[in-house]
Backbone as numpy.savetxt, mean C-alpha at the origin, in Angstrom:
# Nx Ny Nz CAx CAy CAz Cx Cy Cz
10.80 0.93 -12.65 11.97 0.95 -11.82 12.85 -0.24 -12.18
14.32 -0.29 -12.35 14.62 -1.18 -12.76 15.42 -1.85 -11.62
15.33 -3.39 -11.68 15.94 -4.33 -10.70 17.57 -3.90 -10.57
17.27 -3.98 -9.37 18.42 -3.67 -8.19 19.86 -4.94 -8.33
20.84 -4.58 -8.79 21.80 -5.98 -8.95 22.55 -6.33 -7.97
22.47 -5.34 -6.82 23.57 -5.70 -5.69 22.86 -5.91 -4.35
21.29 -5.58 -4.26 20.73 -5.29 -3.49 19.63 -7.17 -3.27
19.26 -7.49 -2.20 18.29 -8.21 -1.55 17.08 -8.12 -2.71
16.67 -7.02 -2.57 15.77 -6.41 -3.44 15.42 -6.31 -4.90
14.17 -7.12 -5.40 14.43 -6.90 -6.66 13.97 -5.65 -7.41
13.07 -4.80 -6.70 13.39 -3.57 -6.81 13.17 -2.39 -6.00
14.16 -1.01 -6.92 14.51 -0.19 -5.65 13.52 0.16 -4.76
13.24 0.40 -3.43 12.17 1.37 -2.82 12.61 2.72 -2.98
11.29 3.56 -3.28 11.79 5.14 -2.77 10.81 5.22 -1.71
11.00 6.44 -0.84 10.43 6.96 -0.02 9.54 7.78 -0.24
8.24 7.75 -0.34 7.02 8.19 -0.50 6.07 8.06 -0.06
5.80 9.06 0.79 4.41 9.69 1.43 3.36 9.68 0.66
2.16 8.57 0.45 0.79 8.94 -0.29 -0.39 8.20 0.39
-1.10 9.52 0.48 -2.52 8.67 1.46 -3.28 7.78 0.20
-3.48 6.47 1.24 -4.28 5.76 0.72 -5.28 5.57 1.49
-5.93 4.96 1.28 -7.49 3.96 1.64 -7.01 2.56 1.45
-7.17 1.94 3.35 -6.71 0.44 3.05 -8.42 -0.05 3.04
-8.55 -1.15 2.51 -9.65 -1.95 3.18 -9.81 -3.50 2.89
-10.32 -4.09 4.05 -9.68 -5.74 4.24 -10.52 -6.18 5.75
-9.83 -7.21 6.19 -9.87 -7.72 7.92 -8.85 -6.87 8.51
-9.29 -6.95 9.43 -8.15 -6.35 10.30 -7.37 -8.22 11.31
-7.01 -7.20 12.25 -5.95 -8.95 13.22 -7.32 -9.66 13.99
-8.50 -8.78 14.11 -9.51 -9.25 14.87 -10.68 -10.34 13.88
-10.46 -9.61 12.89 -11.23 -10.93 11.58 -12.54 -9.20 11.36
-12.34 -8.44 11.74 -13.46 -7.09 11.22 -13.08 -6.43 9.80
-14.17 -6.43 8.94 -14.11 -5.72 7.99 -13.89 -4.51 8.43
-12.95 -3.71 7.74 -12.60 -2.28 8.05 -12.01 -1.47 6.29
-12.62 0.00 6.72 -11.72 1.02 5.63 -11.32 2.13 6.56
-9.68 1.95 6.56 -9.28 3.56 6.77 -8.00 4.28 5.84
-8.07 5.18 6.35 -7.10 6.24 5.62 -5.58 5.79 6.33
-4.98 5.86 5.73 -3.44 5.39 5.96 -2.37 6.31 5.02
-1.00 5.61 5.08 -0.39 6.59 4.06 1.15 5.03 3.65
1.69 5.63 2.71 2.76 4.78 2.80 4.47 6.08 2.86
4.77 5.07 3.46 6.24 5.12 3.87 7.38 5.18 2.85
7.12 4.13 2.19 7.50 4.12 0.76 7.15 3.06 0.27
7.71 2.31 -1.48 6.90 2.03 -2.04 7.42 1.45 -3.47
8.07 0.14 -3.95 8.24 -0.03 -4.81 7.46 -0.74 -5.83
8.14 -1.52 -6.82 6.80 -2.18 -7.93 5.92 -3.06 -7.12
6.82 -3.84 -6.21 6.42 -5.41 -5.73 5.83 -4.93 -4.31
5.87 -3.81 -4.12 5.06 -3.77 -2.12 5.51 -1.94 -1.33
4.92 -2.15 -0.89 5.37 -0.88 0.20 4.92 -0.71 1.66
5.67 -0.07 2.62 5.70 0.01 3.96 4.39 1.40 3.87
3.55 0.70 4.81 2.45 1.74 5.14 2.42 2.05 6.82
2.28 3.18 7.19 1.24 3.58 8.46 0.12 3.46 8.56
-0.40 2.65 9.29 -1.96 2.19 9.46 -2.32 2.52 10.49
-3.51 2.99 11.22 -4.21 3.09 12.31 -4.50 1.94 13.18
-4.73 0.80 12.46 -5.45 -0.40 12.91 -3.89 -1.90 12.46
-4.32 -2.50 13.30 -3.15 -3.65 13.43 -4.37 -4.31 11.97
-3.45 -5.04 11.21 -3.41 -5.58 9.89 -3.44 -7.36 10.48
-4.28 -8.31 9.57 -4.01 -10.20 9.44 -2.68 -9.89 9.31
-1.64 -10.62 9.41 -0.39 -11.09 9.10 -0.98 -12.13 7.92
-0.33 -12.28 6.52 -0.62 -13.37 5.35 -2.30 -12.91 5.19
-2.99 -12.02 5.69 -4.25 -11.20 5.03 -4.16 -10.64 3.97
-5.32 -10.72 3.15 -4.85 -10.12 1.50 -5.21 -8.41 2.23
-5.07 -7.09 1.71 -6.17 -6.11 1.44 -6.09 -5.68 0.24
-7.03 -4.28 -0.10 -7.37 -3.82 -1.30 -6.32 -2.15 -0.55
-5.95 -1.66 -1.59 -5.22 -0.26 -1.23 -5.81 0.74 -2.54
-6.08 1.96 -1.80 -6.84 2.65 -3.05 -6.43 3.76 -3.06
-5.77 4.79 -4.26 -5.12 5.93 -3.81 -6.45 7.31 -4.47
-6.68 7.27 -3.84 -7.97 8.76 -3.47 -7.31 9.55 -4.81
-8.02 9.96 -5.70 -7.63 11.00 -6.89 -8.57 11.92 -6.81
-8.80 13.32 -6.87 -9.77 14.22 -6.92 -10.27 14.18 -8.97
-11.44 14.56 -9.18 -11.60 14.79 -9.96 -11.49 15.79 -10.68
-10.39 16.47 -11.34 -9.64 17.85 -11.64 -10.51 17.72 -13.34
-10.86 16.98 -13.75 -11.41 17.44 -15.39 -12.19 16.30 -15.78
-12.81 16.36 -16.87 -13.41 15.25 -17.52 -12.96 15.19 -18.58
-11.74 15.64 -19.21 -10.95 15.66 -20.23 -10.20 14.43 -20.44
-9.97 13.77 -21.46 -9.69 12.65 -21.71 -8.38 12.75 -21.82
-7.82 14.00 -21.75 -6.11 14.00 -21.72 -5.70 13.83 -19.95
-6.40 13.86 -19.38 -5.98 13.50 -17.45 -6.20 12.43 -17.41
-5.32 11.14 -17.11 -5.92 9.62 -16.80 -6.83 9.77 -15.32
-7.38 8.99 -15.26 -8.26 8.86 -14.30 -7.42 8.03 -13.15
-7.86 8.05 -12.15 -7.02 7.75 -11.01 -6.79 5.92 -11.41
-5.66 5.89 -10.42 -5.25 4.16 -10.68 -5.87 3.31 -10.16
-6.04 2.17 -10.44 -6.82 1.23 -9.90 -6.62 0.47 -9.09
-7.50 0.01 -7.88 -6.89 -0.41 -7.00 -6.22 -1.42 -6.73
-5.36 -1.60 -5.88 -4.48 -2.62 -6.10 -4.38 -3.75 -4.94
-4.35 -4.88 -5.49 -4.46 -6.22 -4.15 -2.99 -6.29 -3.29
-3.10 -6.80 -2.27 -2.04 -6.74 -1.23 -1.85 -7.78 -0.23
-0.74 -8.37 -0.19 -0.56 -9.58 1.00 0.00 -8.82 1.85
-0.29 -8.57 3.49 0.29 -8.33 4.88 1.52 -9.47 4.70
2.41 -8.86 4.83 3.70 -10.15 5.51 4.35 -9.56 6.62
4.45 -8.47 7.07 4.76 -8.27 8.57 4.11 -6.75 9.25
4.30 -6.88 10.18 3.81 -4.89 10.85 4.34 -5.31 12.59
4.58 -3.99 12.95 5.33 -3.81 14.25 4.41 -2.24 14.67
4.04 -2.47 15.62 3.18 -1.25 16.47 4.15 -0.29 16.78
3.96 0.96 16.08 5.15 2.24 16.56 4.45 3.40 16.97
4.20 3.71 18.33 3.08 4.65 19.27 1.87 4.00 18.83
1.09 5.34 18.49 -0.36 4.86 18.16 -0.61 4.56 16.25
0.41 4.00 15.60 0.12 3.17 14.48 0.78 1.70 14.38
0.83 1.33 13.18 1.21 0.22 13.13 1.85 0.21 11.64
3.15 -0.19 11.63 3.91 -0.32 10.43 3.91 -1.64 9.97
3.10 -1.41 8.35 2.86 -2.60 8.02 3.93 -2.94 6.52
4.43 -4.10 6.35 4.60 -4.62 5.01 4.27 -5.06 4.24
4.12 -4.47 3.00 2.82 -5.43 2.10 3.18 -6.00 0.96
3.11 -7.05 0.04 3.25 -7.48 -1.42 2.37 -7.16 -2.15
2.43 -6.63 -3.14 1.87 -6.54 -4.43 1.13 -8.29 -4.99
0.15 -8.19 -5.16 0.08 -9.45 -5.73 0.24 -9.30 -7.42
0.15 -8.24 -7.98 1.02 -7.98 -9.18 1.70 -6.75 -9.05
3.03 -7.05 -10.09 3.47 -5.72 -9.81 3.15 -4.22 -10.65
3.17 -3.60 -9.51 2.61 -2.46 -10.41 3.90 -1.14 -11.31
3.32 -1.01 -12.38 4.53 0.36 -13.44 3.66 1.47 -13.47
């Protein structure tokens, strides 16, 4: 995605729906894994729906679930998971909208 020149942002978000698997602390200091999804999602971070309130400045791990469709070496194998800093979330009904950083960015 290429950097944004007029925008805050150094790069664009799109809007994309993809279940992940968070797992980390939660705000209580408990190891936890659940299913979540994101909101959207650029190189450097993306807005997720979470079940469970998130550390604020907590790292987690985010993992995107791939089925195994072949053992053919022409299908890459699912992506690897990726590290994450919490920097904000706001409770909306029964989830919690979280913001996250990339601790590298991902292409």
């Amino acid at each position: 995605m290429p950097p944004l020149e007029d925008d805050h942002r150094r790069y664009q978000r799109i809007q994309l729906q993809v279940p992940l698997f968070i797992r980390g602390r939660d705000a209580q200091g408990e190891q936890f894994m659940e299913l979540a999804k994101t909101l959207d999602i650029s190189a450097l971070g993306a807005f997720l729906a979470s079940p469970r309130p998130l550390a604020i400045n907590g790292f987690i791990t985010l993992t995107i679930p791939a089925p195994s469709i072949t053992s053919s070496g022409l299908v890459p194998a699912g992506m690897a998971p990726i590290q994450a800093k919490v920097r904000r979330q706001q409770e909306a009904g029964d989830v919690y909208l979280v913001g996250v950083e990339f601790l590298k960015p991902i292409s």
